[in-house]
C-alpha positions in Angstrom: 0.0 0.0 0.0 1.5 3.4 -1.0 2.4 5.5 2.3 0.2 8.2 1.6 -2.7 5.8 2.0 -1.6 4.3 5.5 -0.7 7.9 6.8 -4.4 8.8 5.3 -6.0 5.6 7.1 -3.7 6.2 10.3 -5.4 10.0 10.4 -8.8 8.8 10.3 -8.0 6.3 13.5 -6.4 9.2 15.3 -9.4 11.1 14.7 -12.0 7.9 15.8 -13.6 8.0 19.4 -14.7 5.2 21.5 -18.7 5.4 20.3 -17.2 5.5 16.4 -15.9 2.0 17.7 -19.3 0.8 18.8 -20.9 1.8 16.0 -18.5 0.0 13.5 -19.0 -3.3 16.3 -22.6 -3.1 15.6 -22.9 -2.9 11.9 -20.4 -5.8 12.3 -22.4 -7.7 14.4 -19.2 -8.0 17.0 -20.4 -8.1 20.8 -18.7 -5.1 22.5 -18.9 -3.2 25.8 -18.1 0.6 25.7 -15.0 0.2 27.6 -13.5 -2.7 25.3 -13.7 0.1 22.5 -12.0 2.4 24.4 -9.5 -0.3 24.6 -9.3 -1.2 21.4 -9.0 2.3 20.2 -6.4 3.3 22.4 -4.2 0.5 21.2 -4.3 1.1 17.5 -3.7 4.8 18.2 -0.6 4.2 20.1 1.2 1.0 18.9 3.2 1.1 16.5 2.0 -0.9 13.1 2.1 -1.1 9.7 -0.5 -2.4 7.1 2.1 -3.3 5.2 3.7 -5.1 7.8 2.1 -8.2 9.3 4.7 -8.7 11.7 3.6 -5.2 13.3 -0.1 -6.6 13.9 0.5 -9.5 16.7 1.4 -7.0 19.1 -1.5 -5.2 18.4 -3.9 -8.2 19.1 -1.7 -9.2 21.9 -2.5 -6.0 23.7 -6.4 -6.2 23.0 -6.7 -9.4 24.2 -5.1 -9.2 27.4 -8.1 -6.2 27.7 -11.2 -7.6 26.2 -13.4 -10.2 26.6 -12.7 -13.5 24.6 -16.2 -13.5 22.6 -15.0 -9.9 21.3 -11.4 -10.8 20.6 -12.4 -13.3 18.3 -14.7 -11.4 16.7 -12.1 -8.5 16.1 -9.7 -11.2 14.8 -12.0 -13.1 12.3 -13.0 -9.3 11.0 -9.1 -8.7 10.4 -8.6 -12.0 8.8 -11.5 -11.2 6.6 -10.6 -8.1 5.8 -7.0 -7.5 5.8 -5.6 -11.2 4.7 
């Protein structure tokens, strides 16, 4: 993916709150309290990754899941594989 893309997609997250989050969840169909977005948000916004990169994703998911609850780490996970692989 060409940089300007990821910095464009990167800006958009930055820019995301914790009811964006739960909006997305819904439409999705992924079960989600209002503090697991918070979580999740918080962790894209401040680790490093790449979409480029897969090896810059694991700690990503590493970090949700120590802070969610299983039923919506697995549905965040199945989304990614869906969408991103």
């Amino acid at each position: 993916m060409n940089a300007f893309k990821e910095q464009w997609i990167k800006y958009k997250i930055a820019e995301m709150r914790p009811e964006d989050i739960l909006q997305y969840a819904r439409v999705f169909g992924v079960p989600m309290m209002p503090e697991e977005a918070a979580v999740i948000l918080h962790v894209v916004q401040t680790h490093s990754w790449s979409i480029d990169d897969a090896s810059t994703h694991q700690p990503v998911f590493n970090a949700i899941q120590k802070n969610v609850s299983p039923e919506t780490f697995q549905a965040v996970k199945q989304l990614y594989h869906q969408y991103m692989t």
